[in-house]
C-alpha positions in Angstrom: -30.1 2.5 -41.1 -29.8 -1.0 -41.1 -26.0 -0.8 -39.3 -27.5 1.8 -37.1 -29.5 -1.1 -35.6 -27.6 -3.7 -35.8 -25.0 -1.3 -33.4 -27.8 -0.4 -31.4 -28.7 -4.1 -30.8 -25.0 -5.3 -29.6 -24.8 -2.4 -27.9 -28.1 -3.2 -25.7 -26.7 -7.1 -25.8 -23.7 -5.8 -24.2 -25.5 -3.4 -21.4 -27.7 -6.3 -20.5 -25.0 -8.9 -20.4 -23.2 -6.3 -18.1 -26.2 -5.7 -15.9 -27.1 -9.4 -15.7 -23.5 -11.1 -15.8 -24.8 -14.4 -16.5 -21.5 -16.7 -16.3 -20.0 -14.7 -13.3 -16.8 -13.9 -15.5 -16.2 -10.3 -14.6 -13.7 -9.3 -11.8 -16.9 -7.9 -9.8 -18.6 -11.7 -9.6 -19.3 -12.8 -6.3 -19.7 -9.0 -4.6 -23.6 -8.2 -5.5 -22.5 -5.3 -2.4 -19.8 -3.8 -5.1 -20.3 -0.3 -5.3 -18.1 2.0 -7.6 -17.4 5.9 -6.2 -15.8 8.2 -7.8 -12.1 10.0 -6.9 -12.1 13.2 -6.2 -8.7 13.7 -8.5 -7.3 17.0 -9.3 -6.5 18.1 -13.2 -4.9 16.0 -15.1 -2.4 18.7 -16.3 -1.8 19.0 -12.8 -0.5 15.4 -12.2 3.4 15.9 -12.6 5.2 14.8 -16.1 8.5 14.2 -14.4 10.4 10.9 -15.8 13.4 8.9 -15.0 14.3 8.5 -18.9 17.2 6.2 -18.0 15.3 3.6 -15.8 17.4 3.4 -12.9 15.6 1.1 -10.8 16.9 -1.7 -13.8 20.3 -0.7 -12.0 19.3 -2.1 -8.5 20.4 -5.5 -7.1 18.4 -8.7 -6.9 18.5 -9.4 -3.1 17.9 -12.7 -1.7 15.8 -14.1 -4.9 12.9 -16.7 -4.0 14.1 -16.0 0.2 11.7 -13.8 0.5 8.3 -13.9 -1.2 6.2 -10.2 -0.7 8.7 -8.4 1.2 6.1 -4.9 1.6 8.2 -3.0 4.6 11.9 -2.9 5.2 13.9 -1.7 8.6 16.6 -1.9 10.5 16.5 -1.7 14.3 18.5 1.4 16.4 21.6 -1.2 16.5 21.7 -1.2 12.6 20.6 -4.9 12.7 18.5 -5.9 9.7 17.0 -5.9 7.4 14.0 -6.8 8.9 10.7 -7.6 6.6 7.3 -9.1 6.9 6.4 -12.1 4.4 3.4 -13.4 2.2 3.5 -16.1 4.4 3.0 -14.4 7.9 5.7 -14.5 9.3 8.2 -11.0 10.1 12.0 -12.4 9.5 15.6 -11.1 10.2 18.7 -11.3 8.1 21.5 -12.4 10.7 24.5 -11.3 8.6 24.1 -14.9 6.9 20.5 -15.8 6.4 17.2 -15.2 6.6 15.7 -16.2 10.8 12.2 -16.2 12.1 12.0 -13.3 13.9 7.8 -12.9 15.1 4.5 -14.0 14.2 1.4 -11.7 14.5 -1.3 -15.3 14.1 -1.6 -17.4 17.0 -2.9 -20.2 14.9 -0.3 -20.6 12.7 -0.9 -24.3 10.7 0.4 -26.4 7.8 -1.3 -23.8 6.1 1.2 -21.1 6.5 3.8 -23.3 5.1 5.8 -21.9 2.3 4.1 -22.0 -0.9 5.1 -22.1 -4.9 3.7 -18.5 -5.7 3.2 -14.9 -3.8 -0.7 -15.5 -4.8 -1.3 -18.7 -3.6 -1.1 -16.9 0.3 -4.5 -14.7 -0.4 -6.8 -17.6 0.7 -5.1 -17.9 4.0 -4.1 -14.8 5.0 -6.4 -14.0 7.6 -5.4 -17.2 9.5 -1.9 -17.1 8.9 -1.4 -13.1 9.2 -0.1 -10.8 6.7 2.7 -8.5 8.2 2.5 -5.3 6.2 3.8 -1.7 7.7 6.6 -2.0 10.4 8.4 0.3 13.0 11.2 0.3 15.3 10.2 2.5 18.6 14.0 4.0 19.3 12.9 4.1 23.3 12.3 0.5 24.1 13.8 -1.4 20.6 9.4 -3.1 20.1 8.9 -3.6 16.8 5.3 -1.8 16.0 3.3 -4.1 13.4 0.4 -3.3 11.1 -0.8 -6.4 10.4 -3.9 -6.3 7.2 -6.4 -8.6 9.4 -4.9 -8.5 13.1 -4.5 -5.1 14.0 -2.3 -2.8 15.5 0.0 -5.0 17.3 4.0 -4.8 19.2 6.8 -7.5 19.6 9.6 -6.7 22.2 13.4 -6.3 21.0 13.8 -10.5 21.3 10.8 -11.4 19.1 8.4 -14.1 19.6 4.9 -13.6 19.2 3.1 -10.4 18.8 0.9 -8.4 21.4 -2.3 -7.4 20.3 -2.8 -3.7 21.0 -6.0 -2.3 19.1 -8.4 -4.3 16.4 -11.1 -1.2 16.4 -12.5 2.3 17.3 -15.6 3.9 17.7 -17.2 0.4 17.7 -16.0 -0.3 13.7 -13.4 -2.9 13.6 -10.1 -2.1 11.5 -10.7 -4.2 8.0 -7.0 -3.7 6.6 -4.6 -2.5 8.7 -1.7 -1.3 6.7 0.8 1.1 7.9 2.3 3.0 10.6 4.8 5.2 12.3 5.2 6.2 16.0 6.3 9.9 17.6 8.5 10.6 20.4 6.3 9.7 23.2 5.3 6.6 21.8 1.5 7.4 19.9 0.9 5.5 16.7 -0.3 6.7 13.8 -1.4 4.3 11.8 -4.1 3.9 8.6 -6.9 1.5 7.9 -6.8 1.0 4.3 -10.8 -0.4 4.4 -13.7 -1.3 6.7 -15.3 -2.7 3.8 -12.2 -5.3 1.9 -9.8 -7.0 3.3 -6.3 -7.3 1.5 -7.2 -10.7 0.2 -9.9 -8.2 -1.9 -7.4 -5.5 -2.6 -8.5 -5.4 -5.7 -12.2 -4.7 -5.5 -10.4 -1.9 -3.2 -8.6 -0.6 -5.9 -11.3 -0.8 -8.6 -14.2 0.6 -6.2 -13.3 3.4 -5.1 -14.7 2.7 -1.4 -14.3 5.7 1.0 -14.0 3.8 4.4 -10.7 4.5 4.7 -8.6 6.3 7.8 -6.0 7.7 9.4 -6.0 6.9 13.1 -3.9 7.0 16.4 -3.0 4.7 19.3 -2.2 6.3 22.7 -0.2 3.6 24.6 -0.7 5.6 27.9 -4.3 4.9 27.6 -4.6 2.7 25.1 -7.3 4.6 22.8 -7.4 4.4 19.7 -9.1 7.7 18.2 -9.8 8.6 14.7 -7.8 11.6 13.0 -9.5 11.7 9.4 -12.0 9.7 7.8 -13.8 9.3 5.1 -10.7 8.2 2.8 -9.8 6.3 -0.4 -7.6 3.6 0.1 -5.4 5.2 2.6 -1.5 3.7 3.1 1.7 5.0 3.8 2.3 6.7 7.1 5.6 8.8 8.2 6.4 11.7 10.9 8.4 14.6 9.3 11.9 15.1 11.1 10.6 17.6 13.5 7.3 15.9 14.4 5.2 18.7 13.3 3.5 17.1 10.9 3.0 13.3 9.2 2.2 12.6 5.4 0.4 9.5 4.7 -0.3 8.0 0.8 -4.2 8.6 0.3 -4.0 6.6 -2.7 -7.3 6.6 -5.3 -6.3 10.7 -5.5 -2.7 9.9 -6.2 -2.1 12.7 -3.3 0.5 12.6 -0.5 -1.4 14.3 2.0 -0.1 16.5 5.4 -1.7 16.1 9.0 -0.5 18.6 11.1 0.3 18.0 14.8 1.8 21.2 16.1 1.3 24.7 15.6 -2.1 26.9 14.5 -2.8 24.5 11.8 -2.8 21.1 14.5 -5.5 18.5 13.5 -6.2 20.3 10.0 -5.2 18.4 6.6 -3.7 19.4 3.1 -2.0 18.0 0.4 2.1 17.7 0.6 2.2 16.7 -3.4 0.1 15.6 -6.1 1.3 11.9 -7.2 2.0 11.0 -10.4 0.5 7.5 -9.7 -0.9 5.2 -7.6 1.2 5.1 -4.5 1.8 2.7 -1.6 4.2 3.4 1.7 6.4 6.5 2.6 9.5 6.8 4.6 11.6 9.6 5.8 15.5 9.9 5.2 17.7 11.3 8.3 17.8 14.6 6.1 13.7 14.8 6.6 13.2 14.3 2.8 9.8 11.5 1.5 10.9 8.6 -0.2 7.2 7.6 -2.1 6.6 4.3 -3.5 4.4 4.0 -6.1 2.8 1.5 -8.2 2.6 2.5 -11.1 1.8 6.4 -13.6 -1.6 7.3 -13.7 -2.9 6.5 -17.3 -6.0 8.4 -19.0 -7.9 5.3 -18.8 -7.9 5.1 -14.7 -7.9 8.8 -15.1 -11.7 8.7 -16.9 -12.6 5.8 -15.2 -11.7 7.4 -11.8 -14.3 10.5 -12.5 -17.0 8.4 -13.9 -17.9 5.9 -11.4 -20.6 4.4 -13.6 -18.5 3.7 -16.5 -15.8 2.0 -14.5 -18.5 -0.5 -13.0 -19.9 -1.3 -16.6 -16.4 -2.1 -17.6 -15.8 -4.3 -14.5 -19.0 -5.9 -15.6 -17.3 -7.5 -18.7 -16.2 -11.0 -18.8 -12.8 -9.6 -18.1 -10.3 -10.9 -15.1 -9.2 -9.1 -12.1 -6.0 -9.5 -12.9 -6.4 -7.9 -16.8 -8.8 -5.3 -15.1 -5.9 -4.3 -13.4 -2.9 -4.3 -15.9 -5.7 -2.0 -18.4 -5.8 0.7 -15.1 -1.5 0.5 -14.7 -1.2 0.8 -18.2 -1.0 -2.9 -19.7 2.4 -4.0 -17.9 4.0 -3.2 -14.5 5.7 0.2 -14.0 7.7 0.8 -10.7 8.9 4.1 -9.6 10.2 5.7 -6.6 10.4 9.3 -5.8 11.8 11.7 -3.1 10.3 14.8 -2.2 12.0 17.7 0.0 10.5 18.9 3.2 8.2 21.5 1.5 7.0 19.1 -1.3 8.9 19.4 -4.2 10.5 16.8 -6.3 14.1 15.7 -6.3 14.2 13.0 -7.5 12.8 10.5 -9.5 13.4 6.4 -10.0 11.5 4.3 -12.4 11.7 0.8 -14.2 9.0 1.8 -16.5 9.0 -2.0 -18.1 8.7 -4.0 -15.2 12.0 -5.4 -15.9 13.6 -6.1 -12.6 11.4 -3.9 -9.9 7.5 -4.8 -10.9 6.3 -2.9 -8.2 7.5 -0.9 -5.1 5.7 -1.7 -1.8 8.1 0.6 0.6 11.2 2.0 0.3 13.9 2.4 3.3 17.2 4.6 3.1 20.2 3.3 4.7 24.1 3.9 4.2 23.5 5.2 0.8 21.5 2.7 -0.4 17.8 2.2 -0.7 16.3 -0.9 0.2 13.0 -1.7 -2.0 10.5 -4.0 -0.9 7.3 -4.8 -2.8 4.0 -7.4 -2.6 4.7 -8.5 -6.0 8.6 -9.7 -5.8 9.8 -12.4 -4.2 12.8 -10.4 -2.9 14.3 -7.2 -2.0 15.7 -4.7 -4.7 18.6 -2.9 -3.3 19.9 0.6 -5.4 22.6 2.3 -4.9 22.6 6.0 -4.6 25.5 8.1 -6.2 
């Protein structure tokens, strides 16, 4: 009896110190507006087993190490110049064949404090002066580069860089809060996500760990330069790409680990369904010239930010505990990074699957481009590009 209450009391210590949080140590503190929501996820027998048992991604290059800090989107331009890739630091920069160039700038108030720093984190506080280049696109017409920047918007730069033209920052009265990815069609609409209304990337985090469902999936006509919204009402929406006949786009939808299909043409236009159940967390998507998906994705799905996903309430008494964001984190991943990359098929199935399941070499994959038989890997938590070599 007597253990029965001494259980019962730490256990009622531990609610209160949770409810309370007296010395603002949990990765909540500071955000009294934190709400936790759950995911609407889909069985977990359902969430697909498939492995790369060899860890291929440890076979990739190390491309221009400590050149580029945060590399999140890779492209070429329509002359096969590149690669091109947007920084921690703000800026969007070129390799020239022999080095890295300033290419564009989406802040006009770049300072000292944009300057190069020691460390990819270091950047957060000064993002939204500096800018933080995230999803890119080449338009094939006119050679722009489309940018998503997180805090600026929607923006363009012409084919000689420079800096960026803002094109849209809101709709329906609600400005974008994290701009993150895009991809344009044929006659030149965007269609582009807002990750958040709510956090900004510098609190990508609390993103991650609430659950919020402000997300969506919008379009920019450059004819008449509306912006209107296509879905809302999502959870941490991200990647964004066209299929090879235009019919439809995908886009990551990322606390549901689903790829998800807009369709644009035919009986089913401006209806939604899922492409693929994820096996994890995912981030960008890209196309192949064969109309294949190449998915990033963070990291596997583990039963802990399986449970924690359904049960909204449990999640925010664990985020109560004098635990850091950062350890908060590596619990829901599964204790240590775990990159993977995989390709689905037009219809959705899988083909093939990448991983570095210990973090060695790729941490993290941000995006994922396919050129000349290579894929070129970018990701927020490297600083540099990983380059693999398909057979």
């Amino acid at each position: 009896m007597a253990s029965r209450e001494i259980f019962a009391g730490i256990f009622l210590l531990v609610a209160l110190y949770c409810g309370v949080d007296p010395f603002k140590h949990s990765a909540i503190s500071g955000f009294p507006e934190f709400e936790a929501h759950k995911v609407d996820l889909p069985p977990y027998s359902e969430i697909p087993a498939e492995r790369d048992r060899e860890n291929l991604l440890q076979k990739s290059d190390i491309w221009s190490f400590n050149q580029v800090q945060a590399p999140e989107s890779v492209v070429f331009d329509s002359l096969g110049r590149g690669p091109y890739t947007g920084t921690a630091d703000g800026r969007i920069v070129l390799w020239n064949g022999e080095s890295w160039t300033d290419f564009a700038f989406t802040s006009p108030n770049r300072s000292d404090l944009c300057n190069p720093k020691p460390s990819i984190f270091n950047y957060l506080n000064d993002e939204h002066i500096c800018g933080r280049p995230l999803g890119l696109r080449f338009d094939k017409r006119t050679g722009d580069l489309y940018i998503a920047d997180a805090y600026f918007g929607l923006m363009k730069v012409g084919p000689e860089g420079g800096q960026a033209t803002l094109l849209a920052t809101e709709v329906e009265g609600i400005p974008f809060g994290f701009t993150n990815d895009l991809d344009i069609d044929d006659e030149g609409n965007v269609y582009f996500t807002d990750s958040s209304t709510k956090y900004q990337r510098r609190n990508f985090l609390l993103l991650v760990f609430s659950g919020e469902p402000d997300g969506r999936l919008l379009k920019y006509n450059p004819v008449t330069k509306e912006t209107t919204v296509l879905v809302r009402n999502l959870q941490f929406p991200n990647g964004v790409s066209l299929s090879k006949d235009k019919s439809f786009l995908v886009f990551c939808h990322g606390h549901p680990g689903k790829l998800m299909r807009y369709w644009l043409k035919g009986d089913k236009a401006g209806t939604t369904d899922a492409f693929a159940i994820l096996p994890g967390f995912p981030d960008n998507v890209r196309s192949n010239d064969n109309g294949e998906f190449w998915v990033a994705i963070h990291s596997r799905r583990t039963m802990y930010g399986y449970v924690n996903g359904l049960y909204p309430k449990l999640r925010k008494f664990f985020l109560n505990l004098p635990i850091s964001a950062k350890l908060q984190y590596l619990l829901t991943v599964g204790g240590r990074p775990h990159a993977m990359v995989i390709k689905y098929s037009f219809e959705g199935k899988v083909l093939l699957v990448l991983e570095d399941s210990q973090g060695k070499l790729v941490k993290a994959v941000s995006g994922v481009e396919e050129k000349d038989g290579k894929l070129w890997i970018g990701s927020i938590l490297m600083p540099f590009i990983a380059v693999y070599h398909l057979k």
